[in-house]
C-alpha positions in Angstrom: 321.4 38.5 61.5 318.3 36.4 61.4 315.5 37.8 62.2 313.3 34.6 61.9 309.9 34.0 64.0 311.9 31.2 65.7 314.6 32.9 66.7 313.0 36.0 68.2 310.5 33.8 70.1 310.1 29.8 69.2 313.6 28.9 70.6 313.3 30.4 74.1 310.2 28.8 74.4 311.4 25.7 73.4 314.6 26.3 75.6 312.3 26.1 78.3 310.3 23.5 77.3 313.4 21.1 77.2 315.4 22.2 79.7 312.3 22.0 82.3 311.3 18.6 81.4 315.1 17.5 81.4 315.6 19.1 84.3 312.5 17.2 85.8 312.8 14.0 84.9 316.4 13.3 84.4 318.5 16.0 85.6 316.2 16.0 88.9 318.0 13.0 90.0 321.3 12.8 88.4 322.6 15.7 89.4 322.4 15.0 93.4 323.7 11.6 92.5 326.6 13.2 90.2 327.2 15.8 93.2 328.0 13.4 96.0 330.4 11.5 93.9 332.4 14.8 92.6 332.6 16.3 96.4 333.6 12.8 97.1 336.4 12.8 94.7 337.4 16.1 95.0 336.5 17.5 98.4 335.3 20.5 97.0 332.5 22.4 96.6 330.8 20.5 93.5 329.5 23.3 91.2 332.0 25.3 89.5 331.0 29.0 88.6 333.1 31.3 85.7 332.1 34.4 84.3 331.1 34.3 80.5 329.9 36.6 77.7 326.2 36.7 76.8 324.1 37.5 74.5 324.7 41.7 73.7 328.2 41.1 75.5 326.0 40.6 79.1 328.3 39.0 81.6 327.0 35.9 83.3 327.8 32.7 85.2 328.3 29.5 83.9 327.3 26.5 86.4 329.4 23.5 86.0 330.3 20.0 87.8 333.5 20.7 89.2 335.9 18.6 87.2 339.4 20.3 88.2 341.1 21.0 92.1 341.7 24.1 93.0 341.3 27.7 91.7 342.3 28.1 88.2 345.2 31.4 86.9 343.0 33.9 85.7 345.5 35.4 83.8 346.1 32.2 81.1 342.9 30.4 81.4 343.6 28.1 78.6 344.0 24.2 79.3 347.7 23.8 79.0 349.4 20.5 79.8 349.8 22.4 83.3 346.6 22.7 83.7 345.7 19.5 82.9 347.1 17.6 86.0 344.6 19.3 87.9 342.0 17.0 86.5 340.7 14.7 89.0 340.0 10.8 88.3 336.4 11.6 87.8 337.2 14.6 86.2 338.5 13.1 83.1 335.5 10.8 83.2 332.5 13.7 83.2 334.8 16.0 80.5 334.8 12.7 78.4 331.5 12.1 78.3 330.2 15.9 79.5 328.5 15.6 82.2 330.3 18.7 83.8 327.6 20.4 81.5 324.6 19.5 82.8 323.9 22.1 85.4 323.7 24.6 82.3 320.3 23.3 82.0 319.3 26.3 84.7 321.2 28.6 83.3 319.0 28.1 80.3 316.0 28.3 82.4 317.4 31.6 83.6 317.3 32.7 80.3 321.4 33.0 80.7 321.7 30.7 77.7 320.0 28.8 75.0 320.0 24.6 74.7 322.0 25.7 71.0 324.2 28.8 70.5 327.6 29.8 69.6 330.0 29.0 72.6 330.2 30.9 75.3 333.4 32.4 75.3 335.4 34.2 78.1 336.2 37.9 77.6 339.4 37.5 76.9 338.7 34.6 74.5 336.0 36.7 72.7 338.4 39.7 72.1 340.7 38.0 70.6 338.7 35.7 68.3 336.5 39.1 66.9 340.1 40.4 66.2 340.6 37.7 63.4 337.2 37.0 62.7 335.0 40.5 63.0 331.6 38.7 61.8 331.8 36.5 64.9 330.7 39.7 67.0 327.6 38.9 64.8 326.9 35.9 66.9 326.9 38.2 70.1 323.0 39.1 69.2 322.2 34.9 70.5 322.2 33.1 73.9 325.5 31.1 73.9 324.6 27.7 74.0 325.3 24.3 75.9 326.0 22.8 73.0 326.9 24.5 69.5 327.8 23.2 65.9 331.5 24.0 66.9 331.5 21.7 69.9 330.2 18.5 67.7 332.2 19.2 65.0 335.5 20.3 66.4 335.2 19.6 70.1 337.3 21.2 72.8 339.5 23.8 72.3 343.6 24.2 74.1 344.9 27.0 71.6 343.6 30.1 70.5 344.3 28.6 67.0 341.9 26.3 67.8 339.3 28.5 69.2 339.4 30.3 65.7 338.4 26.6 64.4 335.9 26.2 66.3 334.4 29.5 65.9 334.2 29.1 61.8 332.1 26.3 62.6 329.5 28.2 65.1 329.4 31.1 61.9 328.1 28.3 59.8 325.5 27.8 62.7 324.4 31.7 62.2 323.9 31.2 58.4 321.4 28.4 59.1 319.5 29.2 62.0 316.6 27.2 62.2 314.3 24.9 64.2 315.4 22.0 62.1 319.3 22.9 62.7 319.1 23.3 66.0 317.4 19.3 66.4 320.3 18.0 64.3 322.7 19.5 66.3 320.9 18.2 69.5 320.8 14.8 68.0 324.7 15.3 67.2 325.8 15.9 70.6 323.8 13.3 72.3 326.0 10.8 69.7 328.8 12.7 70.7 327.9 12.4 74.6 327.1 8.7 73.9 330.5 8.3 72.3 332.6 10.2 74.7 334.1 12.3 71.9 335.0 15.0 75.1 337.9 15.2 76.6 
């Protein structure tokens, strides 16, 4: 594990550096505006809360735009083609371009998450990814991220093989933990937000 200056104290202050001025002078008034138009389209309460893994295997709650009607199985939580007609209209549009993210901001300012991590994976999820890939239980020790080196380069996940993708990618991230990473994969993900490489 890296043991680094800047990862035991230079990226949770500059968590909080970003997230606070993001939060402040962007997020400050997008998110009411973003929040009207998702109760709008959904008629539904417009943050979405779900229980995810932490750092040291702490349970917390992920904030989210609500993208999806209704309450989703929590016995297969994965996004089948089921699932996927639960999308609303404006749904598809904030997954696309991930905006459903933004309200992650606080839990970074909470301390909940980092602005770059591994992804923050449900139990379930996590069990079953350590079980083919045991050094990923390495990447327990950081704050999951908003974004992660596995989200830019792979992207959403719909399969467990997928997952285990995605995952390789976010071990890479743990063998070069660094200021300088974490920038290029901010950089990376505002392409990717730009582009709307979501789904």
């Amino acid at each position: 594990m890296n043991n680094s200056l800047y990862v035991k104290y230079g990226k949770r202050i500059f968590d909080f550096i970003f997230s606070f001025f993001i939060l402040v002078f962007v997020l400050s008034w997008l998110i009411p505006l973003i929040a009207i138009i998702v109760y709008i389209d959904s008629n539904e309460f417009v943050f979405y809360y779900q229980e995810r893994v932490g750092a040291k295997g702490k349970v917390f709650k992920i904030i989210k735009f609500r993208s999806m009607k209704g309450v989703p199985p929590t016995n297969d939580p994965l996004l089948s083609n089921e699932e996927r007609n639960r999308i609303t209209g404006l749904g598809k549009i904030i997954r696309k371009y991930r905006i459903d993210e933004f309200p992650q901001f606080f839990n970074v300012l909470k301390g909940e998450m980092s602005i770059v991590g591994p992804r923050p994976e449900r139990q379930q999820f996590l069990t079953q990814i350590i079980q083919y890939l045991p050094k990923y239980n390495e990447l327990q020790e950081l704050k999951p991220g908003i974004t992660s080196l596995g989200q830019i380069r792979f992207g959403y996940a719909d399969s467990l093989d997928e997952m285990l993708k995605r995952a390789r990618y976010d071990l890479k991230y743990l063998n070069n933990l660094n200021f300088w990473t974490d920038i290029k994969v901010i950089f990376a993900t505002i392409w990717v937000v730009l582009n709307g490489k979501g789904k």
